[in-house]
N, C-alpha and C positions, 0 to 999 in steps of 0.2 A: 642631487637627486632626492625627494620626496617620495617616504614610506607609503605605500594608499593604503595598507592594514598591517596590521600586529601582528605578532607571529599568534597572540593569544585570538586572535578577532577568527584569523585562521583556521584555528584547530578548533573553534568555537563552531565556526560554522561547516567545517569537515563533518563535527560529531552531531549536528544539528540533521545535515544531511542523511545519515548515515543511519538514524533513528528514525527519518521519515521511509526509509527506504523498507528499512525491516517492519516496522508497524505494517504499509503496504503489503509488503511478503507475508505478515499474518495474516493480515485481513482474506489476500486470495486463497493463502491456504484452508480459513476456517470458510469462505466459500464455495471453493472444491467440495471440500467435507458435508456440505449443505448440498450441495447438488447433488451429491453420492445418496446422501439422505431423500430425496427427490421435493426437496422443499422451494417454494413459489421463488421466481426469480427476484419479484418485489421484495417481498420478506428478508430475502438474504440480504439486498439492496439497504432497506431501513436498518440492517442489525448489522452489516457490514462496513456500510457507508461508500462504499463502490458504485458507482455509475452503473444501472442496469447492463447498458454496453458493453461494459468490463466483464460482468458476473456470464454474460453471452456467450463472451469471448472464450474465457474458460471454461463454460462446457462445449464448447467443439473440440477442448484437449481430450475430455473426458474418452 
């Protein structure tokens, strides 16, 4: 039986994931923060890098 990845390939890409996950979670959080502020959805969009839709989305949590 043949290896398909390394354990290093693994934990490479675990921590790859897991980096893009949190970046994410800052981004909605400094979003949040912007809508709180009452600032353009666009705006947060260019400075957030989030999908308009996204930035939407979380102010209906608001």
């Amino acid at each position: 039986m043949s290896i398909l990845f390394s354990q290093e390939e693994v934990t490479e890409r675990y921590v790859y994931e897991r980096q893009m996950e949190a970046r994410k979670e800052m981004s909605e959080n400094i979003a949040l923060n912007l809508l709180r502020k009452n600032m353009n959805v666009s705006e947060i969009s260019e400075c957030t890098q989030l999908p308009v839709a996204r930035i939407k989305q979380l102010a209906k949590t608001l």
